[in-house]
Backbone as CSV, one residue per row, in Angstrom:
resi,resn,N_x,N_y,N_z,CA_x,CA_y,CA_z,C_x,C_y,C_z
1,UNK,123.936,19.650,70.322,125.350,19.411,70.015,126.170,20.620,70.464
2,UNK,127.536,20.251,71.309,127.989,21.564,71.652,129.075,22.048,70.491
3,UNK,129.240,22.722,70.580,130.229,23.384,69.815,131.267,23.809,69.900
4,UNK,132.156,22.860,69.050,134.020,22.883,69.454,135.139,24.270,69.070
5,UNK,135.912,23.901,69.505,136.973,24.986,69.237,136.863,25.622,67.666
6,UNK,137.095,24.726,66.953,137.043,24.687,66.043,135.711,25.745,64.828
7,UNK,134.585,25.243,65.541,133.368,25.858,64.803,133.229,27.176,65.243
8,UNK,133.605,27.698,66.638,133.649,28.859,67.215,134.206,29.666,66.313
9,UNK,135.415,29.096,66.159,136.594,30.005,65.144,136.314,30.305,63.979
10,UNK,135.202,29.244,63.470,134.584,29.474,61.960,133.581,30.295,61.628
11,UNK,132.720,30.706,63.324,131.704,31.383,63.137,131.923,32.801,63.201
12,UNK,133.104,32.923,64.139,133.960,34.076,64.481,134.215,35.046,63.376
13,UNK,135.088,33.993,62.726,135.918,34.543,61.654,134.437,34.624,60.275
14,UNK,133.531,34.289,60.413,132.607,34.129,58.899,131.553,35.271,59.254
15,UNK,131.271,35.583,60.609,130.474,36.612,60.707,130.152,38.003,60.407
16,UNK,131.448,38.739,60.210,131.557,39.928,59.898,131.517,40.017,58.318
17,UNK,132.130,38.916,57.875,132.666,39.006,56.180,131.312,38.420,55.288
18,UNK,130.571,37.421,55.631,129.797,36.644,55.008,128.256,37.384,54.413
19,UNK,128.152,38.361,55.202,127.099,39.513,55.046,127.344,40.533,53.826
20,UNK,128.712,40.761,54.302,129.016,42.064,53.553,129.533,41.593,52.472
21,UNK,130.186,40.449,52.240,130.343,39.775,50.685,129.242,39.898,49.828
22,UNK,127.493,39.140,50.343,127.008,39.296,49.810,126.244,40.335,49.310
23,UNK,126.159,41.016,50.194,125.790,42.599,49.775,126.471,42.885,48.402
24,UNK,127.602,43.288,48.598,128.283,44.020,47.735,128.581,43.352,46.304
25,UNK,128.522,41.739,46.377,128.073,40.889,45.095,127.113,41.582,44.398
26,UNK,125.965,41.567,45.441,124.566,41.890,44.876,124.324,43.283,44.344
27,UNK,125.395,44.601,44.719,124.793,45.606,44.473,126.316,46.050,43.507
28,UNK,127.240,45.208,43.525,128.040,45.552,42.505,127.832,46.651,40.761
29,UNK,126.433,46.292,40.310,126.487,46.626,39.079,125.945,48.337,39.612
30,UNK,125.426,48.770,40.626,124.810,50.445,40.787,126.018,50.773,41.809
31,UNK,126.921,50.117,42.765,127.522,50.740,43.329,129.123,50.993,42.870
32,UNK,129.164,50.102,41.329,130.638,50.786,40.995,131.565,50.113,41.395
33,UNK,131.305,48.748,42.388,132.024,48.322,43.006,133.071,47.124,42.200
34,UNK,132.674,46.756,41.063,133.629,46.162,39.935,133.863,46.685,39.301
35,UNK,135.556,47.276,39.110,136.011,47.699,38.207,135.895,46.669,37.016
36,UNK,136.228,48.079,35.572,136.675,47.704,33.890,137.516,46.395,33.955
37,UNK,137.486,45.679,33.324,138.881,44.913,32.638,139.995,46.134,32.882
38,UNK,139.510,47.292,32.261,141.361,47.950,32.389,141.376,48.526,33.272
39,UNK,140.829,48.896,34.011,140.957,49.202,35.479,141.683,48.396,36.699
40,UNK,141.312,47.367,36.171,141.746,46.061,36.565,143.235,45.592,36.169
41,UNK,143.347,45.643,34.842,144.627,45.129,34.224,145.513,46.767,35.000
42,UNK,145.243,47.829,35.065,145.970,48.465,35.308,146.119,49.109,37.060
43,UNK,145.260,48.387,37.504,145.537,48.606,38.918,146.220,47.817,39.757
44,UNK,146.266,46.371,39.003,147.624,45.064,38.946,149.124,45.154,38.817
45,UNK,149.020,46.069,37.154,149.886,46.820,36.965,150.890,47.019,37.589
46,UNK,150.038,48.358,38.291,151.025,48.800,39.479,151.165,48.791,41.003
47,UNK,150.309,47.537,41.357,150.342,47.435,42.554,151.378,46.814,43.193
48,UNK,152.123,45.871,42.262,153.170,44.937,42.598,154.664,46.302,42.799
49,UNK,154.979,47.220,41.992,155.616,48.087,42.214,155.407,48.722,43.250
50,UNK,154.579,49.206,43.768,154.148,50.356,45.088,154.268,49.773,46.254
51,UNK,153.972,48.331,46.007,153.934,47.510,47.296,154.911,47.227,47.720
52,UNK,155.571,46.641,46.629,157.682,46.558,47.400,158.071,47.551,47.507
53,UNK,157.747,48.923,46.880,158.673,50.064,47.258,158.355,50.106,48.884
54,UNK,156.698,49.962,49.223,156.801,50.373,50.629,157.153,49.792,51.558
55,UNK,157.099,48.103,51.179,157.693,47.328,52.029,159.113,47.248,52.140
56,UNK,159.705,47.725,51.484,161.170,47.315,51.249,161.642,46.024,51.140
57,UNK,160.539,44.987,50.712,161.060,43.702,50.664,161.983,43.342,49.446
58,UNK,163.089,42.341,49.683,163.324,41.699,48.762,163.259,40.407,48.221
59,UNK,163.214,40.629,47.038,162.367,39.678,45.904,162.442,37.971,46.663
60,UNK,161.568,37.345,46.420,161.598,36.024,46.895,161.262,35.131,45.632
61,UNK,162.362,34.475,45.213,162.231,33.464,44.425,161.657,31.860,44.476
62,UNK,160.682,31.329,43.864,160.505,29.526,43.617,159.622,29.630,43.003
63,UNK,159.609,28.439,43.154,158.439,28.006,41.953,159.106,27.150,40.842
64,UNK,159.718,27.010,40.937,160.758,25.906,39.778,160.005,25.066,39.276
65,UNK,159.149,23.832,40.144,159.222,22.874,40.145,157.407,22.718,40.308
66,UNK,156.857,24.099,40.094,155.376,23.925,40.509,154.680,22.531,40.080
67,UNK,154.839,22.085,39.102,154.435,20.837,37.910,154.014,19.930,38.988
68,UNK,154.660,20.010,39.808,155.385,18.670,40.992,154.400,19.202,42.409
69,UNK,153.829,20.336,41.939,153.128,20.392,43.494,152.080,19.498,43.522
70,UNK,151.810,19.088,44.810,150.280,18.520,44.820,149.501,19.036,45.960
71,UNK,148.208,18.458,46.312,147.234,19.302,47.333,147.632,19.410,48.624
72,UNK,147.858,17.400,48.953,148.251,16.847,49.731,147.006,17.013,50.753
73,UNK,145.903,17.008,50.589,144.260,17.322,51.204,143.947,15.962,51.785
74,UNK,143.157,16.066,52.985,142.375,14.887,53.850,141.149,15.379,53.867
75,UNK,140.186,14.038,53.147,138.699,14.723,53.289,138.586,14.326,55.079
76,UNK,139.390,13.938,55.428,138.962,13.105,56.880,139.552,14.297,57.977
77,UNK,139.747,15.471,57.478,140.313,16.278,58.610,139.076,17.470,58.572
78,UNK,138.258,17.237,60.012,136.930,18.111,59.945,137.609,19.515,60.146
79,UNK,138.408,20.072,61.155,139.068,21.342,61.104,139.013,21.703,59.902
80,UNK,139.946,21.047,58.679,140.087,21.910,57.538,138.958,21.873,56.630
81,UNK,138.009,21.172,56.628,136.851,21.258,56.112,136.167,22.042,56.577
82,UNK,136.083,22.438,57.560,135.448,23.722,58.316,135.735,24.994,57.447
83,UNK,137.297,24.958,57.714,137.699,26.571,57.455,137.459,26.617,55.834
84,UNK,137.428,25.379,55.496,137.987,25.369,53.631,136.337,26.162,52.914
85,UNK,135.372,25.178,53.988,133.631,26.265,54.115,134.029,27.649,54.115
86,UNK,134.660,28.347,55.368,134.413,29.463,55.796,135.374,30.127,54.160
87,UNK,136.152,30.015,54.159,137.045,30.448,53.083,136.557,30.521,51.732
88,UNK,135.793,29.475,51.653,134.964,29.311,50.085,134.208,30.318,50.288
89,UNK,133.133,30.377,51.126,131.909,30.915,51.143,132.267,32.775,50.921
90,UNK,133.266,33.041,51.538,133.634,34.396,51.957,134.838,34.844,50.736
91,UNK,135.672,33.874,50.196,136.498,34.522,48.931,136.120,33.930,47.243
92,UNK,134.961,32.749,47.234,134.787,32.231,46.185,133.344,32.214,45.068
93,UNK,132.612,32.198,46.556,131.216,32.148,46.802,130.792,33.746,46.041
94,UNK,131.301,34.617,45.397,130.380,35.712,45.048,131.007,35.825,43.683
95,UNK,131.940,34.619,42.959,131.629,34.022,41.725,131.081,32.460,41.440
96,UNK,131.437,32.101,41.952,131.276,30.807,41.765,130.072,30.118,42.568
97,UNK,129.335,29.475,42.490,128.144,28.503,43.024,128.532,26.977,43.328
98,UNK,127.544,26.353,44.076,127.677,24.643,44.256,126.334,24.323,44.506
99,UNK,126.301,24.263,42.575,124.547,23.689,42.333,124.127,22.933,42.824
100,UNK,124.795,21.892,43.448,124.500,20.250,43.946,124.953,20.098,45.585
101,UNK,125.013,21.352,45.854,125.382,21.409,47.242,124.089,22.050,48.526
102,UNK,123.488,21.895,49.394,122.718,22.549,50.445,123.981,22.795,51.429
103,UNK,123.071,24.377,52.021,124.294,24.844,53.501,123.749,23.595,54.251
104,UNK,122.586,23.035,54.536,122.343,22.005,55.626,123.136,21.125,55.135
105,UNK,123.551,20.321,53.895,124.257,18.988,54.194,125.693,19.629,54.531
106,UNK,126.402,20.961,54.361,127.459,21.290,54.791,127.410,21.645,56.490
107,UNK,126.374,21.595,57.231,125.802,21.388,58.704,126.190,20.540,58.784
108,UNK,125.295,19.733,58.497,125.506,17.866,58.516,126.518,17.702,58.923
109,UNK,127.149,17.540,57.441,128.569,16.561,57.622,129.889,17.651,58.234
110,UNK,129.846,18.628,58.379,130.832,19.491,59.057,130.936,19.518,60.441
111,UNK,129.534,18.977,60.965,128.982,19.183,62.688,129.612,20.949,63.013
112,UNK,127.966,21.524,62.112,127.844,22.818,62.031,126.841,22.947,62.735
113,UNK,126.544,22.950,63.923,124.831,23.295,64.912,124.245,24.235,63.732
114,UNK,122.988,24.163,63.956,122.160,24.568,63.112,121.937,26.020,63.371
115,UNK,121.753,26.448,64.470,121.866,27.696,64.839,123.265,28.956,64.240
116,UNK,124.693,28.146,64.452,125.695,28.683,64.085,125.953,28.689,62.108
117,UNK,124.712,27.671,61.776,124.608,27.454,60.093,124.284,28.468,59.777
118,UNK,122.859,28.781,60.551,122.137,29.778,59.826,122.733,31.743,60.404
119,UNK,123.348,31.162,61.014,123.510,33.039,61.311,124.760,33.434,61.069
120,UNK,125.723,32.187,60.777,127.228,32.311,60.121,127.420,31.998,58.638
121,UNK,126.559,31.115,57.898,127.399,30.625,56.562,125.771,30.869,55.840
122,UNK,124.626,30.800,56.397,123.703,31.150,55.366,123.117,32.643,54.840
123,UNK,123.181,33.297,53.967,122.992,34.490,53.868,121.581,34.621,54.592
124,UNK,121.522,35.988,54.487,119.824,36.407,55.368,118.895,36.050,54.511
125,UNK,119.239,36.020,52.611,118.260,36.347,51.943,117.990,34.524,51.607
126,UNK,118.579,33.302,52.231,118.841,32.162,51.600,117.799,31.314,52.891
127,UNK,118.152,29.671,52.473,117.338,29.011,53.770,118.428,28.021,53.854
128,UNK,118.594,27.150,54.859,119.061,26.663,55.044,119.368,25.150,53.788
129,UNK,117.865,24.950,53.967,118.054,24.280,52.803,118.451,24.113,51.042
130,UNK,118.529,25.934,51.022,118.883,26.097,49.534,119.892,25.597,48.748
131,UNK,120.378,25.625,47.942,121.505,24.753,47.362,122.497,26.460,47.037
132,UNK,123.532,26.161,47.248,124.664,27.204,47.480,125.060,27.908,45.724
133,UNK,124.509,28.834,45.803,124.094,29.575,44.653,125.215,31.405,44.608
134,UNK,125.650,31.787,43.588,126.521,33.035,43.323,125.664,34.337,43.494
135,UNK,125.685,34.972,44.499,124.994,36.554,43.764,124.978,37.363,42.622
136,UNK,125.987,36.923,41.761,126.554,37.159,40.580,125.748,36.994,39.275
137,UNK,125.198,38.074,38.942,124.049,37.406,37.832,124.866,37.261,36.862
138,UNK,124.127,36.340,35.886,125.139,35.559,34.880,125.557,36.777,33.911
139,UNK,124.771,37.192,33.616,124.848,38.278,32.589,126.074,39.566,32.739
140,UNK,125.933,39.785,34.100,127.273,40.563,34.649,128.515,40.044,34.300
141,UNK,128.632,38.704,34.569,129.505,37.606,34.639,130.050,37.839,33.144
142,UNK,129.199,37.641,32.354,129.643,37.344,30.962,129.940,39.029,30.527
143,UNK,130.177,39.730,31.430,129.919,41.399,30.902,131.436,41.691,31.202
144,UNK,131.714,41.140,32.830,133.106,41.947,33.419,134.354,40.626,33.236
145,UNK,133.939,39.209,33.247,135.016,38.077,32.550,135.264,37.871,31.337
146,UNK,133.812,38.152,30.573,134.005,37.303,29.301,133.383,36.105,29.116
147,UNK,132.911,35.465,30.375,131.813,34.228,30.446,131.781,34.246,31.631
148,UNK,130.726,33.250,32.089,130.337,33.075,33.468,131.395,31.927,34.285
149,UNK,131.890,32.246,35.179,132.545,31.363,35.989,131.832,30.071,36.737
150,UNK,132.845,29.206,36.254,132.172,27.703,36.243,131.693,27.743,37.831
151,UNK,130.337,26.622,37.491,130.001,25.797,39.031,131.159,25.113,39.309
152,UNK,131.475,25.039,40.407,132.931,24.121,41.699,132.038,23.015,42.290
153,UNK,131.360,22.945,42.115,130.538,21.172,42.784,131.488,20.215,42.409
154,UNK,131.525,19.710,41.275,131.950,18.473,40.715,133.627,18.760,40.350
155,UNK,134.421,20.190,40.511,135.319,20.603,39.747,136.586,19.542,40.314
156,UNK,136.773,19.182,41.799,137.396,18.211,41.842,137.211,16.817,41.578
157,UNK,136.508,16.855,41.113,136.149,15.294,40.327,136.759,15.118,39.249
158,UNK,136.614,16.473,38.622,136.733,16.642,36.671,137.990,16.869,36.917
159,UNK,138.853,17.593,37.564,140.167,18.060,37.236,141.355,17.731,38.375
160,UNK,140.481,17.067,39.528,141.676,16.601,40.308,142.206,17.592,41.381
161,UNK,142.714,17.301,42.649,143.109,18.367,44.169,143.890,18.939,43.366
162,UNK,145.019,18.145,42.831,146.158,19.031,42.501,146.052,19.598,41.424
163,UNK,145.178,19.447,40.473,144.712,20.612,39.508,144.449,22.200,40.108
164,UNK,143.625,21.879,41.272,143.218,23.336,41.372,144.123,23.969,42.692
165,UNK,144.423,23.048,43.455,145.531,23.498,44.130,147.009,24.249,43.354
166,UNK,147.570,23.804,42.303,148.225,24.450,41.164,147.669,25.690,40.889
167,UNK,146.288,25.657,40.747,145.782,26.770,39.993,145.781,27.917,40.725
168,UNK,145.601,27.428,42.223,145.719,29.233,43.184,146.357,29.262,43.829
169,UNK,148.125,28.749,43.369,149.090,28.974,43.262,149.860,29.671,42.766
170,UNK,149.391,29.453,41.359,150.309,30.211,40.297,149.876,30.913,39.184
171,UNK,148.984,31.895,39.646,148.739,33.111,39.201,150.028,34.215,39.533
172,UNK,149.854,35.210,38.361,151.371,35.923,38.641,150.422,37.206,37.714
173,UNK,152.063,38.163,37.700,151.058,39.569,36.802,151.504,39.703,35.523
174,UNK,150.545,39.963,34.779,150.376,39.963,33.224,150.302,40.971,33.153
175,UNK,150.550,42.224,33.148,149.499,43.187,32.352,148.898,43.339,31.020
176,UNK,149.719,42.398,30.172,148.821,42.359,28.642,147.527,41.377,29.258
177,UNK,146.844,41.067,29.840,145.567,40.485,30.031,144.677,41.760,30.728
178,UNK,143.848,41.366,30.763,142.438,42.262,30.879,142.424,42.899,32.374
179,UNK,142.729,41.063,33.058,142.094,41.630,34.526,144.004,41.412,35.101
180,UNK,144.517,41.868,34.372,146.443,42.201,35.287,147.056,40.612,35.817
181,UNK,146.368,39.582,35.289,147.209,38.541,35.444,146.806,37.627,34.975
182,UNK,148.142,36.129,34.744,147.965,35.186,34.372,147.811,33.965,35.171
183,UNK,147.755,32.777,34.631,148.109,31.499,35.487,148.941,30.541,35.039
184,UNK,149.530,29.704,35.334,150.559,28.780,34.784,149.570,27.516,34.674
185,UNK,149.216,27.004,34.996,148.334,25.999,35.293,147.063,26.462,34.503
186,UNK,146.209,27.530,34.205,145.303,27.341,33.264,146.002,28.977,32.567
187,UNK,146.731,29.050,31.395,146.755,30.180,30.483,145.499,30.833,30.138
188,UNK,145.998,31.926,30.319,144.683,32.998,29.477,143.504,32.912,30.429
189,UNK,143.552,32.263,31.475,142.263,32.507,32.502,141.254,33.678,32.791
190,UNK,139.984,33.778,32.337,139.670,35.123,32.640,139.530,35.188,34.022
191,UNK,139.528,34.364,34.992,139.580,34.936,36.600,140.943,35.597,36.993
192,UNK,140.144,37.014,37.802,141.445,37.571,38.395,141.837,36.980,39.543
193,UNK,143.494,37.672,39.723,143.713,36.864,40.889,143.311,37.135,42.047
194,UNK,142.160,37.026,42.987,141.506,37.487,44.011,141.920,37.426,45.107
195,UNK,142.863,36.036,45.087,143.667,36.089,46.862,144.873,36.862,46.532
196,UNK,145.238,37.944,45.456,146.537,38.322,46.165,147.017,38.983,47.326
197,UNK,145.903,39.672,47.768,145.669,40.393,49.036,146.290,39.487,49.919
198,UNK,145.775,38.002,49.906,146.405,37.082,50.887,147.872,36.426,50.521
199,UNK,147.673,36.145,49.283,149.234,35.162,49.161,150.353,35.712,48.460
200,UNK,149.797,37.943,48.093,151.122,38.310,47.426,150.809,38.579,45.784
201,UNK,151.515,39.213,45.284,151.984,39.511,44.220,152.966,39.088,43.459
202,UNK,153.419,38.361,42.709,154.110,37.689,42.056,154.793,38.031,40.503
203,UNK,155.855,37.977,40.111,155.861,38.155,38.546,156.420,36.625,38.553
204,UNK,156.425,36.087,37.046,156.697,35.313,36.652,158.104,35.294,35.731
205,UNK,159.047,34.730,35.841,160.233,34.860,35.096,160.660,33.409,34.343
206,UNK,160.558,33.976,32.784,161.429,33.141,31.574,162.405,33.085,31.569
207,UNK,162.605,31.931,30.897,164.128,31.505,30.202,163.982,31.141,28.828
208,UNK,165.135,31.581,27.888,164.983,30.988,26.379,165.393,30.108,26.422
209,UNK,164.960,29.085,25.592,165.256,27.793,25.189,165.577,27.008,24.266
210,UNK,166.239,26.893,23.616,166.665,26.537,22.423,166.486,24.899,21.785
211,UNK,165.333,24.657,21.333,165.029,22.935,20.480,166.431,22.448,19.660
212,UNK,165.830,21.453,19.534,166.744,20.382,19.314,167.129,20.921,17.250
213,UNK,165.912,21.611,16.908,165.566,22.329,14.927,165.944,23.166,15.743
214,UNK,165.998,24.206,16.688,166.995,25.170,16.460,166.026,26.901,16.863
215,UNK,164.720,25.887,17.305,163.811,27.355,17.399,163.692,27.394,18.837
216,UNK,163.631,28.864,19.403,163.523,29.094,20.190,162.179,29.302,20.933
217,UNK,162.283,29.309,22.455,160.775,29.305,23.226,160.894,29.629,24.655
218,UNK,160.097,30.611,25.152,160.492,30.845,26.470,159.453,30.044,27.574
219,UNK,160.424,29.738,28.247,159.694,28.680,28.935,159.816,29.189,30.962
220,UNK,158.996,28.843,31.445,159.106,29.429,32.892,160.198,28.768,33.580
221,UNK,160.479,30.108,34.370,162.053,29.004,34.915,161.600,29.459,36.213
222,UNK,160.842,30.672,37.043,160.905,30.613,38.681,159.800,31.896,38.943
223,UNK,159.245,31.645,40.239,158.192,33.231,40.341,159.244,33.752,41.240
224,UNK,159.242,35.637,40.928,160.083,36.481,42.053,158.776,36.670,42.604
225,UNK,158.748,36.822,44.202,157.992,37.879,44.978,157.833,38.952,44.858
226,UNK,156.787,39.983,44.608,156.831,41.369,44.296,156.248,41.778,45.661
227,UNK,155.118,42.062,46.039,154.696,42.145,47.327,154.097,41.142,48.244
228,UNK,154.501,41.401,49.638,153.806,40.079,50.222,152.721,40.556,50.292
229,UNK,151.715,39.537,50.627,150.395,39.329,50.878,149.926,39.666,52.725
230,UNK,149.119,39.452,53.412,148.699,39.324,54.610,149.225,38.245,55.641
231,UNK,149.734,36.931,54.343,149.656,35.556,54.802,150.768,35.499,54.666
232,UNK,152.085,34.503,55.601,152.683,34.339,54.935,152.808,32.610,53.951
233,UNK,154.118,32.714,53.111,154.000,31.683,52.299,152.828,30.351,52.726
234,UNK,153.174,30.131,54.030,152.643,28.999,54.781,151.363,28.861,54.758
235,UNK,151.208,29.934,55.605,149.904,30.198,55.778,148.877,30.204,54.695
236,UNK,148.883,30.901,53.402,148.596,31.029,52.464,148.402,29.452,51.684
237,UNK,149.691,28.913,51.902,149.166,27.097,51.465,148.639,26.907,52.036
238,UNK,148.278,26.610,53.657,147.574,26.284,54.483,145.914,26.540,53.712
239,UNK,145.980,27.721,53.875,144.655,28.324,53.454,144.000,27.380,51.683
240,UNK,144.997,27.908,51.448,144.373,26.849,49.604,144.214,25.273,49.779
241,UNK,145.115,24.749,50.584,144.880,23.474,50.765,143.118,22.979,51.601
242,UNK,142.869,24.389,52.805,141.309,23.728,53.278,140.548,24.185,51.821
243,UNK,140.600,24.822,50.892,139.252,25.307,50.114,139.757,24.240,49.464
244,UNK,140.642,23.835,48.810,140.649,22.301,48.102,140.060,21.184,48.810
245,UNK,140.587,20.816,50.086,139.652,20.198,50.555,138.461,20.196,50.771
246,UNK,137.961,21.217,50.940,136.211,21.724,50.811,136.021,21.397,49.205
247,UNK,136.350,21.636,48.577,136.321,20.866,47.450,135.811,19.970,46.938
248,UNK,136.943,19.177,47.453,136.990,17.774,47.225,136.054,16.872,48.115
249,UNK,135.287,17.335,49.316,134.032,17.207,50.064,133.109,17.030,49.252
250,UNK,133.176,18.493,48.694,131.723,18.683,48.016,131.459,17.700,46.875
251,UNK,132.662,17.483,46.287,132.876,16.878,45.203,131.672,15.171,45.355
252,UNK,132.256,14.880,46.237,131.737,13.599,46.925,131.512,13.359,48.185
253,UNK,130.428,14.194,48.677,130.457,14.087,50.242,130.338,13.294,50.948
254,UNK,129.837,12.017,50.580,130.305,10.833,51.301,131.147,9.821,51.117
255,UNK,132.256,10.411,50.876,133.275,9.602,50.335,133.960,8.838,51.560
256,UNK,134.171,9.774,53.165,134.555,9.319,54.095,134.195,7.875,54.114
257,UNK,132.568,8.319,54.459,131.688,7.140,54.855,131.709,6.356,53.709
258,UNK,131.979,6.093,52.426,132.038,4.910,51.505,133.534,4.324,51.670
259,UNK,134.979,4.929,52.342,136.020,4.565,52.410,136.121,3.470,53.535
260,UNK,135.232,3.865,54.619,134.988,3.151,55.981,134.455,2.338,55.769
261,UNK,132.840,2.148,54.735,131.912,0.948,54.967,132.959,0.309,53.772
262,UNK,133.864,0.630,52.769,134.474,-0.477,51.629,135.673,-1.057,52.695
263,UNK,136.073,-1.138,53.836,137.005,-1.684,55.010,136.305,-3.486,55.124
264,UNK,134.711,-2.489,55.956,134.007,-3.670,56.284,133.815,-4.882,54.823
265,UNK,133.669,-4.263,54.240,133.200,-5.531,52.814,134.173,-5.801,52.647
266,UNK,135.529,-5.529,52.736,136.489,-6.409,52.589,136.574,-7.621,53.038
267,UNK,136.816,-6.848,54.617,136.725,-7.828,56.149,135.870,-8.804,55.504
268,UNK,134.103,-8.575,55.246,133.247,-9.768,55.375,133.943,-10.745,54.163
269,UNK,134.318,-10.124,53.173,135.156,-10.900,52.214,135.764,-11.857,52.246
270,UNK,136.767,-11.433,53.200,137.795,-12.419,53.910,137.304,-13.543,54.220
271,UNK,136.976,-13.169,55.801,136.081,-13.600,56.255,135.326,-14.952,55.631
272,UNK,134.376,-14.675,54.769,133.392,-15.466,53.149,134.837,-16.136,52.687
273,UNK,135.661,-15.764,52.509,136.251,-16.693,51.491,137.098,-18.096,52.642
274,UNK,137.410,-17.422,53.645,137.744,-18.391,54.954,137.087,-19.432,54.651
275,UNK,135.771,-19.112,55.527,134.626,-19.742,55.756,134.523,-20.815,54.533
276,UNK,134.683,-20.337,52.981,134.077,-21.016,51.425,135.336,-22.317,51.716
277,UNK,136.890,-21.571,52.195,137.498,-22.845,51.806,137.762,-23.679,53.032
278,UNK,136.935,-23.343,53.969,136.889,-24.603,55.018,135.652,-25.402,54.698
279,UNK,135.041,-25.048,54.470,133.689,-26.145,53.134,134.179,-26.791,52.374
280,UNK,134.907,-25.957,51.341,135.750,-26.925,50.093,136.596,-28.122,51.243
281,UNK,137.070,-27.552,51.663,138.271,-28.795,53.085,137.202,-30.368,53.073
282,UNK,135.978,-29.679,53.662,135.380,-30.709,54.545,134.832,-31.377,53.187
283,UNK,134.219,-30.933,52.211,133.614,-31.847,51.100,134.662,-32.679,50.193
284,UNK,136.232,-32.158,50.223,136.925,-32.984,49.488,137.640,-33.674,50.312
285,UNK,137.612,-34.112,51.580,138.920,-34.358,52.404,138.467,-36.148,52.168
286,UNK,137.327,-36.722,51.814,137.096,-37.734,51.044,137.799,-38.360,49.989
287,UNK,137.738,-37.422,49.266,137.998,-37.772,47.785,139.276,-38.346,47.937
288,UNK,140.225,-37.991,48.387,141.671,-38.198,49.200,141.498,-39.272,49.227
């Protein structure tokens, strides 16, 4: 099988990062390489300050209306299933696992040559056939979050594209939390926000609100921009929308192929029921 534009770009871009992710998963607890909770909450802190001072940007407001976002994901677009792989594997993959997943059926159905599987998306220490597993021992997990971060196999099944598309959206900075931020879409989350590097720094801004009894409540009214990210806005959706779609793959990987063969059973349906009432025709056209 030759290999398209497309997979080039995936192997390209997954080669340098996919190694050294896992390394540094793996040797995290002797090399220091995960900070405290407050190390964390306080290096969040102040990163959103330092970053606009140097950029000189100013503030970028939305988010009004997040409630209303959705994924807007095609399991039927192989490009973004590609990258949504490369992206998982390289920003998600050294918390999170996909117990019910093999890198070969992500070969398979991605039209990943087997050669570019194993020397781009499978670690050195893994096989092709293994099922896609966290370097992250649990115990760490429950040491530097507070619990272990869920398996993502089934997560778009249970909670829906636009659940989690929302969700790595709208993270913003907390500093009363542990790891320097919150989420709008799941409160109190112990995951930090890991793509801000890519999609920015964010604060979140209230409004009071006044009930109908007379008590008050602050309720979100818009995110300002604090620093940009690498990506811009676009790009950055772009990017969350393929790992949702990788997702939502994994979720049900043959969903394509059950959308295509439920066409045909229609058709024969039809078809069968044609056929049933030109029978009924010919056996009653008597009775008449």
């Amino acid at each position: 099988m030759r290999p398209n534009i497309a997979i080039i770009a995936l192997a390209v871009a997954l080669g340098s990062t996919l190694a050294a992710q896992t390394k540094a998963a793996s040797e995290a607890p002797s090399s220091g390489a995960a900070a405290s909770p407050e190390a964390a909450a306080s290096a969040a802190a102040a990163a959103p300050g330092a970053a606009a001072s140097a950029s000189g940007a100013s503030a970028e407001t939305f988010g009004s209306n997040w409630e209303s976002w959705r994924s807007g994901n095609s399991v039927a677009d192989l490009a973004s299933l590609q990258r949504g792989a490369r992206d998982f594997l390289n920003y998600c993959n050294g918390c999170h696992s996909l117990q019910y997943m093999r890198y070969s059926r992500i070969g398979q159905d991605l039209e990943i040559p087997p050669e570019l599987l194993q020397k781009y998306l499978v670690p050195a220490t893994r096989k092709p056939t293994d099922y896609i597993e966290t370097a992250m021992p649990a115990a760490d997990a429950v040491t530097w979050f507070g619990k272990q971060p869920p398996d993502l196999s089934l997560m778009a099944r249970e909670r829906g594209t636009d659940y989690i598309y929302r969700f790595l959206t709208t993270f913003y900075v907390d500093p009363s939390r542990q790891t320097g931020a919150n989420n709008l879409q799941l409160p109190t989350t112990a995951m930090p926000d890991v793509l801000s590097a890519l999609g920015g720094v964010k604060r979140a801004v209230f409004k009071t609100v006044t009930a109908s009894d007379g008590t008050k409540e602050q309720v979100f009214d818009h995110f300002e921009m604090l620093a940009s990210g690498s990506l811009t806005r676009e790009q950055y959706d772009g990017f969350v929308r393929d790992i949702v779609n990788f997702l939502d793959y994994v979720g049900e990987p043959a969903q394509t192929h059950r959308r295509a063969l439920g066409v045909w059973v229609v058709l024969f349906l039809l078809v069968f029921t044609w056929l049933a009432y030109l029978l009924k025709k010919e056996y009653w056209k008597d009775v008449h």
